[in-house]
PyMOL Python script that loads the backbone (N, CA, C, O; Angstrom):
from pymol import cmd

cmd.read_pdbstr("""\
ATOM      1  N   UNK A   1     183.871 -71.461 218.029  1.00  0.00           N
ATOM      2  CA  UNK A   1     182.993 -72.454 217.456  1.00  0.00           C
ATOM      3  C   UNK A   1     181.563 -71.920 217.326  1.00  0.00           C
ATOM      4  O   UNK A   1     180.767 -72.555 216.635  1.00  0.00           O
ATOM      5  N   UNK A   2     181.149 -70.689 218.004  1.00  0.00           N
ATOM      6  CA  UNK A   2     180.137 -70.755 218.071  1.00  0.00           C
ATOM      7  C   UNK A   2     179.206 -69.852 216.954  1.00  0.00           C
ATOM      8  O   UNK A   2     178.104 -70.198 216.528  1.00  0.00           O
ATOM      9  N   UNK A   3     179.817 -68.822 216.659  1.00  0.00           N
ATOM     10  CA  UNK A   3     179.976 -67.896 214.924  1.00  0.00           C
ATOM     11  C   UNK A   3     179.718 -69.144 213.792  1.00  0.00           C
ATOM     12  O   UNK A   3     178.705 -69.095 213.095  1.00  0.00           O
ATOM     13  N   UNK A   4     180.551 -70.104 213.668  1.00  0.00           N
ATOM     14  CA  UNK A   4     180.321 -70.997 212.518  1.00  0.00           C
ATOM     15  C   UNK A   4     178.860 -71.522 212.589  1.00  0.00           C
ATOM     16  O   UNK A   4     178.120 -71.679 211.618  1.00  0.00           O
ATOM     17  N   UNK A   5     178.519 -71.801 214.074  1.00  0.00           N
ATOM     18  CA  UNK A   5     177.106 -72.243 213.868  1.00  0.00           C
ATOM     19  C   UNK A   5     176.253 -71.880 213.783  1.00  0.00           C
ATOM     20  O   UNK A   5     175.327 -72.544 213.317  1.00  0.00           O
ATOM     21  N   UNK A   6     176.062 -70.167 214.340  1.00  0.00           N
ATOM     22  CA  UNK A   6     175.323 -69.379 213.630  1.00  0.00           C
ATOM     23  C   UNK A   6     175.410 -68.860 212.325  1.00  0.00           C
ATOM     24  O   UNK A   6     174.327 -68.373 212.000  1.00  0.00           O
ATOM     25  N   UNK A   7     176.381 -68.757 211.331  1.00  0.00           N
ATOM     26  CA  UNK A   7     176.287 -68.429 210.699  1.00  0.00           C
ATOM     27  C   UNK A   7     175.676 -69.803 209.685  1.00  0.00           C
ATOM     28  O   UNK A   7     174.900 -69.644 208.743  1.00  0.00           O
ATOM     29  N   UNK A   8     176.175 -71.002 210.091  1.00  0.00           N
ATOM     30  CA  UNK A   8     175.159 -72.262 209.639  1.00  0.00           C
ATOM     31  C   UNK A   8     173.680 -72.229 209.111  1.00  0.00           C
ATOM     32  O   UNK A   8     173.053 -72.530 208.095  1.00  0.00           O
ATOM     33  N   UNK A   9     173.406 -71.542 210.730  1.00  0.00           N
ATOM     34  CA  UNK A   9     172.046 -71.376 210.754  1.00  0.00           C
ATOM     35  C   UNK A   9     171.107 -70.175 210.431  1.00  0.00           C
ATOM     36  O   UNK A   9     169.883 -70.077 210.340  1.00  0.00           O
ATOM     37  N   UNK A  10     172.045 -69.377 210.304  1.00  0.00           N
ATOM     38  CA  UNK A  10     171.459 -67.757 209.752  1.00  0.00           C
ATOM     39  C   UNK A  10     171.784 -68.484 207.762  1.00  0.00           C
ATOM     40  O   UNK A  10     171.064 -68.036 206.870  1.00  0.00           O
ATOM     41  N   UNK A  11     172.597 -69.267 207.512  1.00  0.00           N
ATOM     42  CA  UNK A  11     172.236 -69.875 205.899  1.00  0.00           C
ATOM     43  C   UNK A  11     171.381 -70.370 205.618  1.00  0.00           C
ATOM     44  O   UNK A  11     170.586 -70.074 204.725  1.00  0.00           O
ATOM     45  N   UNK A  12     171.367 -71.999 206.968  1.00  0.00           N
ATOM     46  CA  UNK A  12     170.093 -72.384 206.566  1.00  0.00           C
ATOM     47  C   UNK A  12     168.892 -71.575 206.622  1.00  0.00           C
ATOM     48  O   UNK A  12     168.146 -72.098 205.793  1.00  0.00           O
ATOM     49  N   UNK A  13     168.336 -70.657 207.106  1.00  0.00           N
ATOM     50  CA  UNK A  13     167.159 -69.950 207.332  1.00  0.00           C
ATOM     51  C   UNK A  13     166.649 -69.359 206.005  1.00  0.00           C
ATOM     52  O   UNK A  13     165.520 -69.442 205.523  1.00  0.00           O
ATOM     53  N   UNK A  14     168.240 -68.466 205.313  1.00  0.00           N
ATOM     54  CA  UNK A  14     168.320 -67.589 204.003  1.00  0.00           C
ATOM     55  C   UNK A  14     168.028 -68.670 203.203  1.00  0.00           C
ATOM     56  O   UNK A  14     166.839 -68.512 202.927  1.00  0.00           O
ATOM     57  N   UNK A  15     168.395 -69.621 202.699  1.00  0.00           N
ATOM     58  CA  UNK A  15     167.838 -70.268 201.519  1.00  0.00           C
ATOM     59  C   UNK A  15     166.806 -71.053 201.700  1.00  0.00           C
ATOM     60  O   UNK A  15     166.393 -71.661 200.713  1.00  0.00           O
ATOM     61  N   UNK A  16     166.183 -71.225 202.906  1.00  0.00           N
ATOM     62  CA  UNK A  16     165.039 -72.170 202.743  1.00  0.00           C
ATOM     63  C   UNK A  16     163.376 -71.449 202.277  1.00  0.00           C
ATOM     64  O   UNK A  16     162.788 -70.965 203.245  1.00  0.00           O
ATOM     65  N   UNK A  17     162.999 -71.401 201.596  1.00  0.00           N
ATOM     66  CA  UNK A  17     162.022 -70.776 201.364  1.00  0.00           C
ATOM     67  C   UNK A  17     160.958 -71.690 201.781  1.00  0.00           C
ATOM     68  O   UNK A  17     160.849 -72.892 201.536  1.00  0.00           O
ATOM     69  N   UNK A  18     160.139 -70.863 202.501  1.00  0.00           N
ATOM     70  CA  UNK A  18     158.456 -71.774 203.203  1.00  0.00           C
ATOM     71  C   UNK A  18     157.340 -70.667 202.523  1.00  0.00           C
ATOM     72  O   UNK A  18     157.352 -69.468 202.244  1.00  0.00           O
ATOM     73  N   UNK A  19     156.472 -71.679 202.438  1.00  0.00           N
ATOM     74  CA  UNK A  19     155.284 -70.789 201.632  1.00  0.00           C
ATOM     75  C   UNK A  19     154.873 -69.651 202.436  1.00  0.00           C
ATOM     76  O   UNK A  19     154.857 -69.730 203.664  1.00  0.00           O
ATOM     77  N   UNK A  20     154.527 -68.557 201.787  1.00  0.00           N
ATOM     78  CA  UNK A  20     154.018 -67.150 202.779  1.00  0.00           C
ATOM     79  C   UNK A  20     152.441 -67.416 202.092  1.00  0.00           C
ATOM     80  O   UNK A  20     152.049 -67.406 200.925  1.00  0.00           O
ATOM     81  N   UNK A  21     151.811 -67.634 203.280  1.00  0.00           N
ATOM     82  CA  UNK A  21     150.377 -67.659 203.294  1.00  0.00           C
ATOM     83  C   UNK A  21     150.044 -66.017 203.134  1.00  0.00           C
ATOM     84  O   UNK A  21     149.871 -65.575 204.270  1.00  0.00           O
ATOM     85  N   UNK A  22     149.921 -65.144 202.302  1.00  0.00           N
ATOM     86  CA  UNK A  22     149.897 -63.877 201.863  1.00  0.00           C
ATOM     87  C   UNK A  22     150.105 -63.204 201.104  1.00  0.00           C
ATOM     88  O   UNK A  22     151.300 -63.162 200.812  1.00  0.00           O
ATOM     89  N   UNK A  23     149.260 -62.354 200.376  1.00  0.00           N
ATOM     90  CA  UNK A  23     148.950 -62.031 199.185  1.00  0.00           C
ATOM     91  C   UNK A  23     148.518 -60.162 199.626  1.00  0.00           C
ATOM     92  O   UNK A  23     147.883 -59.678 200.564  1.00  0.00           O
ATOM     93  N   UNK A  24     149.402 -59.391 198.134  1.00  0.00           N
ATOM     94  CA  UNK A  24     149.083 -58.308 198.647  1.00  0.00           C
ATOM     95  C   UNK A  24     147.312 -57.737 197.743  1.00  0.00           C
ATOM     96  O   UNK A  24     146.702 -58.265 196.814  1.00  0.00           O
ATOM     97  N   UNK A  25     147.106 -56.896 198.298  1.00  0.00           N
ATOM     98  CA  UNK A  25     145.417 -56.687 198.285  1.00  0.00           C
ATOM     99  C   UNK A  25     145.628 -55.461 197.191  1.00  0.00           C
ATOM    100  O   UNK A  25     146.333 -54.453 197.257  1.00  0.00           O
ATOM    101  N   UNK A  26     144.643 -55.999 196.047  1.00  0.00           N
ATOM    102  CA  UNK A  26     144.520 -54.879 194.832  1.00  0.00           C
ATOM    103  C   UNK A  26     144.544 -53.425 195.355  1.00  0.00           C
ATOM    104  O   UNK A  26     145.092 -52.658 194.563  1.00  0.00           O
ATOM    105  N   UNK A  27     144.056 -52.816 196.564  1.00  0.00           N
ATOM    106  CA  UNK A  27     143.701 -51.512 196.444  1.00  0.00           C
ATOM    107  C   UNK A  27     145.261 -51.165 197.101  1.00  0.00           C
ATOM    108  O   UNK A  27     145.557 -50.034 197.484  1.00  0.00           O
ATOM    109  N   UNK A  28     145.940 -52.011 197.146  1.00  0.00           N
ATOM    110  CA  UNK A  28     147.408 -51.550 197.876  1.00  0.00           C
ATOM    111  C   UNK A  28     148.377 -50.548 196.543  1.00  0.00           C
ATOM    112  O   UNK A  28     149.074 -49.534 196.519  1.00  0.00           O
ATOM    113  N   UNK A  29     147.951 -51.432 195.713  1.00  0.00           N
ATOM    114  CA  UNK A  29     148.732 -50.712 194.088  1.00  0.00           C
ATOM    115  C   UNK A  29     148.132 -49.332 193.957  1.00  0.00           C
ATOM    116  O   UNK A  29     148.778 -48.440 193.408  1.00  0.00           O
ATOM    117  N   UNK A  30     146.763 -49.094 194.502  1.00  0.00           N
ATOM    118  CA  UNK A  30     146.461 -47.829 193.845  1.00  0.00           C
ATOM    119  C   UNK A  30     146.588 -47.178 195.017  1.00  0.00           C
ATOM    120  O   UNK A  30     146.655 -46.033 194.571  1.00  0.00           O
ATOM    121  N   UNK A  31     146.689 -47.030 196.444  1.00  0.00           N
ATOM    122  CA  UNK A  31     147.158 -46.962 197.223  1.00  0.00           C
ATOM    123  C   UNK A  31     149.178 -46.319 197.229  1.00  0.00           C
ATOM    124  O   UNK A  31     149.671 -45.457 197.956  1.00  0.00           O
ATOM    125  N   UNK A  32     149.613 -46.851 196.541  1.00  0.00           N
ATOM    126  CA  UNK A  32     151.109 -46.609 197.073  1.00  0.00           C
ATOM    127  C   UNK A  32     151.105 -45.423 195.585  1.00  0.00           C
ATOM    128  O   UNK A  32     151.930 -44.513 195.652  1.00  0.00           O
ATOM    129  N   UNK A  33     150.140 -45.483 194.251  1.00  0.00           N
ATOM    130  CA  UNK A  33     150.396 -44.594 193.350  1.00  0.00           C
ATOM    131  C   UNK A  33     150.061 -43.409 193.988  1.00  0.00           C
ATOM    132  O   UNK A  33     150.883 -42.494 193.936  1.00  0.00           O
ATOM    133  N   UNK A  34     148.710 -43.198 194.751  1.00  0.00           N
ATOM    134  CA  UNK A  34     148.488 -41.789 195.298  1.00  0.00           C
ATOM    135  C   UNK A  34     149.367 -41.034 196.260  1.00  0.00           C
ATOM    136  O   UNK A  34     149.238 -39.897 196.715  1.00  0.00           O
ATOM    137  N   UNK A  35     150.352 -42.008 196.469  1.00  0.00           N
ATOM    138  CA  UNK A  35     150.800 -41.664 197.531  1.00  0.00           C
ATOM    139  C   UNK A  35     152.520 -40.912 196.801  1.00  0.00           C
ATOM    140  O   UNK A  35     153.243 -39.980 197.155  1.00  0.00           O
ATOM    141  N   UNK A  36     152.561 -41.738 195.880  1.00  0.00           N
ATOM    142  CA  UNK A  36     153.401 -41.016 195.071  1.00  0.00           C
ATOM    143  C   UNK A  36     153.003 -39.926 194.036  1.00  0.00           C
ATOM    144  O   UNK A  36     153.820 -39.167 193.513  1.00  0.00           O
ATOM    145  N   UNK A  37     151.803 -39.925 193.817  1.00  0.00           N
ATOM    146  CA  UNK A  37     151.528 -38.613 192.977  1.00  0.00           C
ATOM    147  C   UNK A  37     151.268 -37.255 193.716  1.00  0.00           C
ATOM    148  O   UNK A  37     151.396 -36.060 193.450  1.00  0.00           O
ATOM    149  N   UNK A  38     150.814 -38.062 194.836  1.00  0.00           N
ATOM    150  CA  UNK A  38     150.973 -37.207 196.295  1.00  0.00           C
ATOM    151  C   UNK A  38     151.601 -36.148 196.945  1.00  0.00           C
ATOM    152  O   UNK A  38     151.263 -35.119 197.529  1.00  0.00           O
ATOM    153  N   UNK A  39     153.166 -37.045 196.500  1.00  0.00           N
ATOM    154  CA  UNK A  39     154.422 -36.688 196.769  1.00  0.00           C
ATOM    155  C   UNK A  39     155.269 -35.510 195.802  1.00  0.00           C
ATOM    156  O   UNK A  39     155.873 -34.482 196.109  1.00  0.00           O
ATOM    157  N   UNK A  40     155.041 -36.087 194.689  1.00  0.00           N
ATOM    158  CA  UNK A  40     155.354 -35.458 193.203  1.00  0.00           C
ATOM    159  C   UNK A  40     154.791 -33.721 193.151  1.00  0.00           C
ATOM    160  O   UNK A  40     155.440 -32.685 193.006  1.00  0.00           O
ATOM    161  N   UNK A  41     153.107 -33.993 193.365  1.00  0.00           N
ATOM    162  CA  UNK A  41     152.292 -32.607 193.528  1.00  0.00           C
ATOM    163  C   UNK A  41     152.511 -31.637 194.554  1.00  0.00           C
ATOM    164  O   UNK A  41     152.300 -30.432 194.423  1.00  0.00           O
ATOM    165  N   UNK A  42     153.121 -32.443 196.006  1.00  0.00           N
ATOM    166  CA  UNK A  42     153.447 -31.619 196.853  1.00  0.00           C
ATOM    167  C   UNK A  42     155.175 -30.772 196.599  1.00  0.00           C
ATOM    168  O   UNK A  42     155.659 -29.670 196.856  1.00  0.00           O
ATOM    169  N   UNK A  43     155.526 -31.749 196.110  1.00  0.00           N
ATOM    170  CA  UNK A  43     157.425 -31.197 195.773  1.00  0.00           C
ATOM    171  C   UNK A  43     157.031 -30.447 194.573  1.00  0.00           C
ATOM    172  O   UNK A  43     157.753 -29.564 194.108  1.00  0.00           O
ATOM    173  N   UNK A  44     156.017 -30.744 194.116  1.00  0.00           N
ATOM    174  CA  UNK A  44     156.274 -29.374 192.653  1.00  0.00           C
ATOM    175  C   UNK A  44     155.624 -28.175 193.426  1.00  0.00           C
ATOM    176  O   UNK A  44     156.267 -27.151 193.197  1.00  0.00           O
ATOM    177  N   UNK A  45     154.794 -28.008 194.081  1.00  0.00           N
ATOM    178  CA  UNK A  45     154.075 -26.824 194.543  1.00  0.00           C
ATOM    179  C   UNK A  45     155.094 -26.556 195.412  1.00  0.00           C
ATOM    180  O   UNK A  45     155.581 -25.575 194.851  1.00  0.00           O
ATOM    181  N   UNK A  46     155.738 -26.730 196.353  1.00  0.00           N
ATOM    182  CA  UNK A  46     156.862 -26.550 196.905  1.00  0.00           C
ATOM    183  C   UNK A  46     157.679 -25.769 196.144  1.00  0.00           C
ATOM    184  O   UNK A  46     157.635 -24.557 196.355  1.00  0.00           O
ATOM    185  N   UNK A  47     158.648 -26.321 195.040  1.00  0.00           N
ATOM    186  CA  UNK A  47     159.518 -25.680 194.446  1.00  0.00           C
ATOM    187  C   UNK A  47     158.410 -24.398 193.438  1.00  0.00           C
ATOM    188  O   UNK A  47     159.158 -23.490 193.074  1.00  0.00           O
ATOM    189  N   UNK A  48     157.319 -24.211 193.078  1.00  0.00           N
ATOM    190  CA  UNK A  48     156.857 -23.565 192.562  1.00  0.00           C
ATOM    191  C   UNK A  48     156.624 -22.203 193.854  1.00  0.00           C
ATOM    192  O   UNK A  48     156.690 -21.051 193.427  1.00  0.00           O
ATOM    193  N   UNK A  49     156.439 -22.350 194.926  1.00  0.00           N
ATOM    194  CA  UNK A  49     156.523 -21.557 196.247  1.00  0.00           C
ATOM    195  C   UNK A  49     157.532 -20.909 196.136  1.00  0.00           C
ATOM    196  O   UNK A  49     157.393 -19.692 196.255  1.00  0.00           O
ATOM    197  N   UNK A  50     158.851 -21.420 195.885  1.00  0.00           N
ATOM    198  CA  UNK A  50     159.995 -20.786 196.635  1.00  0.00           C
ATOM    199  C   UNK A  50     160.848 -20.979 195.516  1.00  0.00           C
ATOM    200  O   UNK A  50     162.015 -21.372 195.544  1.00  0.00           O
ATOM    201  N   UNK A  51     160.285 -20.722 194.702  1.00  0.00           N
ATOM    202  CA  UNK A  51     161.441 -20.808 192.829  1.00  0.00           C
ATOM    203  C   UNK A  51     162.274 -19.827 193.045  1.00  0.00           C
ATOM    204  O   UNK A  51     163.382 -20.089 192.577  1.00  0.00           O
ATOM    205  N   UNK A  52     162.170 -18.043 193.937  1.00  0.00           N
ATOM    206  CA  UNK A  52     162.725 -17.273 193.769  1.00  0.00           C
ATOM    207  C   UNK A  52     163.937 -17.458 194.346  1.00  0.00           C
ATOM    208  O   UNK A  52     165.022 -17.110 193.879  1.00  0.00           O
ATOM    209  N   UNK A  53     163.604 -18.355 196.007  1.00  0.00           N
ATOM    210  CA  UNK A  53     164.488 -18.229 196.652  1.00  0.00           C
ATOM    211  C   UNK A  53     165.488 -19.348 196.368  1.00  0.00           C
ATOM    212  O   UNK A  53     166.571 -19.264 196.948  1.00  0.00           O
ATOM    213  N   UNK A  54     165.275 -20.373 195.564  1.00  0.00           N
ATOM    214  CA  UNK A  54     165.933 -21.386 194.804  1.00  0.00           C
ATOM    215  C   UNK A  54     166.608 -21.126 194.024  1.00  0.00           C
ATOM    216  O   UNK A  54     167.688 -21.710 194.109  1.00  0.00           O
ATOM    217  N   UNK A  55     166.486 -20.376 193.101  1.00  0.00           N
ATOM    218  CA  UNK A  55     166.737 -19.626 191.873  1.00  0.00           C
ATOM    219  C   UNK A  55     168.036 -18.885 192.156  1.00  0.00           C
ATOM    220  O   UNK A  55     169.027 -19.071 191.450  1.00  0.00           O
ATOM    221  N   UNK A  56     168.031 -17.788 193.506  1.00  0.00           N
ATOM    222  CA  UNK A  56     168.670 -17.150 194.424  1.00  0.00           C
ATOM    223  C   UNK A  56     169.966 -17.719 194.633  1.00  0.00           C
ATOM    224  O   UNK A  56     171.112 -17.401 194.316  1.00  0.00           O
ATOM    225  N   UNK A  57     169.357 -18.794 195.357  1.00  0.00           N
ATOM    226  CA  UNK A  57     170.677 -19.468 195.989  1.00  0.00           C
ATOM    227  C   UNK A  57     171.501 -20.243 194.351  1.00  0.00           C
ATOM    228  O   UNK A  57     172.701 -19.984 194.254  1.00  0.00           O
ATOM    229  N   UNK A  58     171.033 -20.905 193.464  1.00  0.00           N
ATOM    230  CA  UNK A  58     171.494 -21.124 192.723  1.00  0.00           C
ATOM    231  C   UNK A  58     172.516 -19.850 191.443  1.00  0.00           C
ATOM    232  O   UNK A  58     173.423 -20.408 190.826  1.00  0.00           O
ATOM    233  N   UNK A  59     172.414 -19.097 191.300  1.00  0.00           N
ATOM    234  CA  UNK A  59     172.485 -18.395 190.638  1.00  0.00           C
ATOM    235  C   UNK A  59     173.718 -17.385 191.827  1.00  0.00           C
ATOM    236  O   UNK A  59     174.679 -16.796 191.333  1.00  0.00           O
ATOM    237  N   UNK A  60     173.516 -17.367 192.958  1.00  0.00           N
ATOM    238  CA  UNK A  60     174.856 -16.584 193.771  1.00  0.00           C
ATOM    239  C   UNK A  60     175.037 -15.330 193.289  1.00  0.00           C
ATOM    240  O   UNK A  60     176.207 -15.183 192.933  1.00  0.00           O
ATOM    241  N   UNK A  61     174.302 -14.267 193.111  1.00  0.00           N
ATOM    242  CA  UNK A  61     174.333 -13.265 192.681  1.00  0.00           C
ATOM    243  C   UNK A  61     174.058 -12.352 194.044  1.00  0.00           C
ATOM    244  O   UNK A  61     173.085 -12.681 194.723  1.00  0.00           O
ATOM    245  N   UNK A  62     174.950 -11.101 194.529  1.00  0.00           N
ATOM    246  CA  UNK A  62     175.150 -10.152 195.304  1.00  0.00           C
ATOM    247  C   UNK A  62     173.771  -8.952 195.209  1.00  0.00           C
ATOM    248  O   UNK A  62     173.723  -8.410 194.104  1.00  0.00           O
ATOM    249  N   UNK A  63     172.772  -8.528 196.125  1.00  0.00           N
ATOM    250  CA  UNK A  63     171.739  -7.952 196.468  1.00  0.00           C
ATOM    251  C   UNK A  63     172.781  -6.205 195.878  1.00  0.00           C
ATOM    252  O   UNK A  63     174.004  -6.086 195.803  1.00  0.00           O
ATOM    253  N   UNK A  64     171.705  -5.139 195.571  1.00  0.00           N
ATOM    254  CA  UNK A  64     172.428  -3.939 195.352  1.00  0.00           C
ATOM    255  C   UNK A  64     172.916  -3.429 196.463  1.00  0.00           C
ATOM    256  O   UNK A  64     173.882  -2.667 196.473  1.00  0.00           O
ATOM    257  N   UNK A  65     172.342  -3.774 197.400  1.00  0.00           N
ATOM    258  CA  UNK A  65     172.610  -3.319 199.085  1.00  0.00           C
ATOM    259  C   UNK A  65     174.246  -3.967 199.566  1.00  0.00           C
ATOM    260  O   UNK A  65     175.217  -3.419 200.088  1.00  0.00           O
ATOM    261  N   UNK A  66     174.071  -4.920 199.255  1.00  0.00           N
ATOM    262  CA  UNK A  66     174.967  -6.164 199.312  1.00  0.00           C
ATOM    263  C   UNK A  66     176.827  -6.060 199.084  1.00  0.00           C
ATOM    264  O   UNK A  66     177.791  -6.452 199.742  1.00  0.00           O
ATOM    265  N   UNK A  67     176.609  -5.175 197.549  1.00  0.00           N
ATOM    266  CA  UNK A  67     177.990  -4.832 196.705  1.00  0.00           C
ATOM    267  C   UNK A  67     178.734  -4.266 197.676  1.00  0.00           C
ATOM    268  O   UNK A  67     178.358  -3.728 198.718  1.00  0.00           O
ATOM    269  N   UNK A  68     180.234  -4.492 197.088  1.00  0.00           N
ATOM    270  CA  UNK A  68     181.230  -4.041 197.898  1.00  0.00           C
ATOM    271  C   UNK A  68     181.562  -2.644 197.114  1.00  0.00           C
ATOM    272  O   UNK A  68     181.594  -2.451 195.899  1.00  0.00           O
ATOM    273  N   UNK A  69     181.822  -1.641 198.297  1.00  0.00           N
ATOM    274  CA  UNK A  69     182.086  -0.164 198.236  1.00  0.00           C
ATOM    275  C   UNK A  69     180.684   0.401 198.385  1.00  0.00           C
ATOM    276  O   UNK A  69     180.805   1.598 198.649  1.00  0.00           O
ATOM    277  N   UNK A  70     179.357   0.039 198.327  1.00  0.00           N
ATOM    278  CA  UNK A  70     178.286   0.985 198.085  1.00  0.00           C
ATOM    279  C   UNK A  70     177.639   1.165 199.650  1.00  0.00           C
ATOM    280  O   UNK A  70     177.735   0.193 200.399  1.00  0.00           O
ATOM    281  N   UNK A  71     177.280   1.843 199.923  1.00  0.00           N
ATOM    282  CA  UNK A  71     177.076   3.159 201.377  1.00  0.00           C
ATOM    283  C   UNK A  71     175.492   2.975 201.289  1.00  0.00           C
ATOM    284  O   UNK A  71     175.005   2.772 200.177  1.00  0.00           O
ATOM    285  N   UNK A  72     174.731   3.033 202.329  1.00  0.00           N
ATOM    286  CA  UNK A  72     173.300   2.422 202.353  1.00  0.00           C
ATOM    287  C   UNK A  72     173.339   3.439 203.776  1.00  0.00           C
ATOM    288  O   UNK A  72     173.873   3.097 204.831  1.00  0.00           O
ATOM    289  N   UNK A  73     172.687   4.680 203.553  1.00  0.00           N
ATOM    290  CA  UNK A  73     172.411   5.529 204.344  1.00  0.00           C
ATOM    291  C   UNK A  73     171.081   5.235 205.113  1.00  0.00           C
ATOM    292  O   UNK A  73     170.671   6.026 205.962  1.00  0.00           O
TER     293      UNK A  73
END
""", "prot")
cmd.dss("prot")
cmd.show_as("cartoon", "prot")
cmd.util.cbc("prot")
cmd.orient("prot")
């Protein structure tokens, strides 16, 4: 019995809407953009860092050292 009445009351809670005394603050918008251009500038300089070794792994290609049969004195 006791599931049905929470779940009663976890409904009533979900559909009742009460006013939210709160409002978000203009500098929050320009705020969450820097923070994504932020993000954007740091992941491109990132992949611009390490393009070779990206590139590398993508591409799966064997070093000359690497090949099978060749002797590296």
């Amino acid at each position: 019995m006791t599931p049905m009445w929470f779940s009663l009351f976890a409904l009533y809670f979900a559909l009742i809407a009460l006013p939210a005394h709160a409002y978000i603050d203009p500098g929050s918008g320009s705020f969450i953009f820097q923070v994504l251009v932020g993000g954007l500038l740091g992941a491109a300089f990132a992949v611009k860092t390490f393009w070779k070794r990206i590139w590398g792994f993508f591409s799966r290609k064997k070093a000359p050292d690497e090949k099978v049969g060749s002797k590296v004195d």
